[in-house]
N, C-alpha and C positions, 0 to 999 in steps of 0.2 A: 464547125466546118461542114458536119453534116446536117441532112433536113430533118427536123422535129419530127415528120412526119413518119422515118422510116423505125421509128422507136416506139412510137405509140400505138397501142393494139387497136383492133378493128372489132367494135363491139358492133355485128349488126348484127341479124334476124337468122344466120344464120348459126352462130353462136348463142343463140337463143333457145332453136329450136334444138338443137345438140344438150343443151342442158337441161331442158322442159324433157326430151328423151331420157335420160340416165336417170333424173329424179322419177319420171315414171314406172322406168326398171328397175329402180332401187325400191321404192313403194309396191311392185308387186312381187319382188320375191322377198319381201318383210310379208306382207301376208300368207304368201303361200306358207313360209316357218311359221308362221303365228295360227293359221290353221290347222297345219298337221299337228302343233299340239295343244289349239284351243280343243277342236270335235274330240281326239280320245279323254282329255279331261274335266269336259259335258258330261259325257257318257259316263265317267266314273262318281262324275258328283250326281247323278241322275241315280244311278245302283246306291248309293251312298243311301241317297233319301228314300228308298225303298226301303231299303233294312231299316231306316230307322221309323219307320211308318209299320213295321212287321212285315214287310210283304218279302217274295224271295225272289233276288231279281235274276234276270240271263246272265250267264258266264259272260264277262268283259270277252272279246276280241281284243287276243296280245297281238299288237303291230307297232309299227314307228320305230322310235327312238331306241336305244338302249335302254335307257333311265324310265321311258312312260311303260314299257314291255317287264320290266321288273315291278314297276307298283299295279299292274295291271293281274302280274302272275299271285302277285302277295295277296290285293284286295280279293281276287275269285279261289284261293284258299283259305282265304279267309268268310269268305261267305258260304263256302263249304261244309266249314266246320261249323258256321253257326246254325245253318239247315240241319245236322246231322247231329249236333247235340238236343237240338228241339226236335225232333224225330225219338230222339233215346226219351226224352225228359217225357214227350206224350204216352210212348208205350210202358213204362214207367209206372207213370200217372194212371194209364187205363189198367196195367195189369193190377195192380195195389188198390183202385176203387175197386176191381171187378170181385178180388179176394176176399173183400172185407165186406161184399153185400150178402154172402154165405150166413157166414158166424150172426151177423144183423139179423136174418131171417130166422134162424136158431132160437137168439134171445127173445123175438118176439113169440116165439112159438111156446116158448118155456113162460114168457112171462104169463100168457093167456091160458095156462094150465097149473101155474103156479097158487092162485086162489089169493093173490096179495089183496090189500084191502084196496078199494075203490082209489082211492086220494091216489097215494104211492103207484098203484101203477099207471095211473092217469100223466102222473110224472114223469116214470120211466119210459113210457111211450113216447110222449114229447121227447124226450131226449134220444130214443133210439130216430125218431122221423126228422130230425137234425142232422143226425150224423149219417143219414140217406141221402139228406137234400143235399150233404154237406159233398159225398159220392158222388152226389148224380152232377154235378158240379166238375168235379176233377175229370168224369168218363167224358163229360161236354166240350170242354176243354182241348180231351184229349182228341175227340174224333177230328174236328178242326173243320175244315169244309171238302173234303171227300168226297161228301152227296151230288147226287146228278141231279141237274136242274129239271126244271119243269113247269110249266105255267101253270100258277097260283093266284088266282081272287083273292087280291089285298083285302077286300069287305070280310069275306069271308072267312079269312084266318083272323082277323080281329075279335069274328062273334065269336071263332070257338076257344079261343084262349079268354075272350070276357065273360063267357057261358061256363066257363071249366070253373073260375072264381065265385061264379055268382051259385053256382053247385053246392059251394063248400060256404056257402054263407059268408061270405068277403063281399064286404062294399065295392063292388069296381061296377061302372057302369059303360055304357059304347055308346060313342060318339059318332058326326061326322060317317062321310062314305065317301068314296073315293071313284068309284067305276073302273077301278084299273085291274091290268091284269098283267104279272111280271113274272119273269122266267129265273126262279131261284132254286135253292134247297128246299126244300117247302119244311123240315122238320130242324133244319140248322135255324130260320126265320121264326119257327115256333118256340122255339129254344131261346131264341135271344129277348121274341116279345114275353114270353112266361118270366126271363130271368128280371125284363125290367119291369112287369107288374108287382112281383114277388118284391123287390126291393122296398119299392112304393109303397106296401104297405106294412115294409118290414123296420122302414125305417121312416118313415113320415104318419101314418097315422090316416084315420081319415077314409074318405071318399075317394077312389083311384079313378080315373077317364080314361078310357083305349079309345083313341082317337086315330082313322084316318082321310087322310085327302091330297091333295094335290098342290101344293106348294113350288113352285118357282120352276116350272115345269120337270119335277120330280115328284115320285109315290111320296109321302110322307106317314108310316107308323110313328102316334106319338102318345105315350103314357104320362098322364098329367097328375101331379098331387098337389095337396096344399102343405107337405111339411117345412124345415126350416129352408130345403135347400142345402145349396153344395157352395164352398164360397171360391169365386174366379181363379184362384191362384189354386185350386185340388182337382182342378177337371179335369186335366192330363195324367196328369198321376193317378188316379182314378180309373182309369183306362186301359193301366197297367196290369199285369198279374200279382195277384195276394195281396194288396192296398187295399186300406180301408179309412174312413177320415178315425183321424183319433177318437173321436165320442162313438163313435157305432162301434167300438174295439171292445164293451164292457156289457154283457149282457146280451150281444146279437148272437145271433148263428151264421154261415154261412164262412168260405175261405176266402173272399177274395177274390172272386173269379167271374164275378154276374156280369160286370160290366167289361171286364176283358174279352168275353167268350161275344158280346154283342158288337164288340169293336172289330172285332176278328171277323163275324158275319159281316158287318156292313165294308169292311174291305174287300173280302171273298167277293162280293156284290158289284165291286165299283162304283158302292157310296161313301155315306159317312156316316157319321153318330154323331151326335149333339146333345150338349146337358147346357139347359138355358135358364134364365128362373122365367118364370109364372106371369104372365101381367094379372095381376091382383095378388100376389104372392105363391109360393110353393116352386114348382123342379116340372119344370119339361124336356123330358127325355125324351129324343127326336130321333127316329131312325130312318136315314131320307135312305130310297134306291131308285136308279135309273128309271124313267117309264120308255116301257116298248110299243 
């Protein structure tokens, strides 16, 4: 009895644009929540990869949520504690090397008055100048990068760390120049290249290269050998504190610490370390840093 028409709804354009509106407003207050807890949880996965890269990152910013303002308070006590236990474990570290370089100095004074025969104390010396290197290691460590910067000639630090080797009758030869000149520690950099020629022919054998130059528009220090190398799956671990590959564990000197104290540098730096092999064979240990 009645008209069809007064039953059936009226889909025009204006029903349309009523719903193309609400589905807009509903899309942007989904973003709006989806941002307020995407950016605090950047920022903590951002802090996250800092600590695990060593570095020590800023205090999060607690804001938002209930729930992001609790993992936010937990994570920056927690990165608290792990600066402030590495703070104890360095002084530590430096007061216990700094002790024991006394008594060292002691025995070598006794042994050089002592009249031991030639052989034996040639031994005993070896062994006391181990357990110096093994010192000067922990206090390197310990200092950390403290140092105030200062522009230093790349070339320049290469000859005097491949001059210091070639002093003491060590195969290491200087490669390569660079023409750069970069704003670091200048004795934390010395420290790290000494640690990684030291290795080189502590643990390869051989002819050493202190090479540098300019690689991919960065400084590039790189100390080259021909030993066995390091195999792909130990180069991280390796980088770590007091790691060593299993075979260098019987017979070598040193704690553990060469390659961490240079990782530590090239971080402090705002670069990186590199262990590569060789093209022709052997270990290229790469220490790139920003050019200015």
């Amino acid at each position: 009895m009645l008209p069809r028409e007064r039953f059936e709804p009226e889909l025009g354009l204006g029903w349309l644009g009523w719903g193309g509106a609400l589905l807009a407003l509903a899309l942007l207050g989904a973003w709006l929540i989806a941002s307020r807890i995407a950016r605090p949880l950047a920022g903590l996965a951002e802090a996250a990869r800092r600590i695990g890269r060593g570095e020590a990152p800023a205090p999060l910013p607690e804001g938002g949520e209930r729930e992001l303002r609790t993992v936010q308070s937990a994570f920056n006590r927690m990165a608290g504690d792990l600066a402030s236990m590495e703070r104890e474990r360095a002084m530590v570290l430096a007061g216990i090397s700094h002790d024991l370089r006394t008594p060292l100095s002691r025995l070598r004074l006794a042994l050089e008055m002592s009249g031991a025969e030639p052989a034996a104390a040639q031994g005993m010396n070896a062994d006391i100048e181990e357990m110096d290197q093994v010192i000067g290691q922990f206090l390197d460590f310990a200092r950390g990068d403290a140092e105030a910067r200062e522009p230093v000639a790349v070339d320049t630090l290469a000859d005097e760390v491949a001059a210091h080797f070639a002093k003491l009758g060590k195969p290491v030869r200087r490669t390569g120049a660079s023409g750069a000149t970069v704003s670091v520690a200048r004795m934390a950099l010395h420290r790290a290249l000494m640690n990684l020629v030291d290795n080189a022919l502590r643990h390869a054998g051989g002819e050493v290269e202190v090479s540098a130059s300019r690689l991919d528009g960065q400084v590039a220090l790189e100390v080259l050998d021909r030993g066995p190398g390091i195999p792909d799956a130990e180069v991280d671990r390796l980088k770590r504190p007091f790691t060593r590959l299993d075979a260098a564990r019987s017979g070598r000197g040193g704690a553990g610490l060469g390659l961490a104290i240079v990782e530590r540098v090239a971080h402090a730096h705002g670069g990186r370390f590199e262990l590569a092999p060789r093209q022709g064979g052997g270990l290229a240990a790469r220490l790139l840093l920003p050019s200015t």
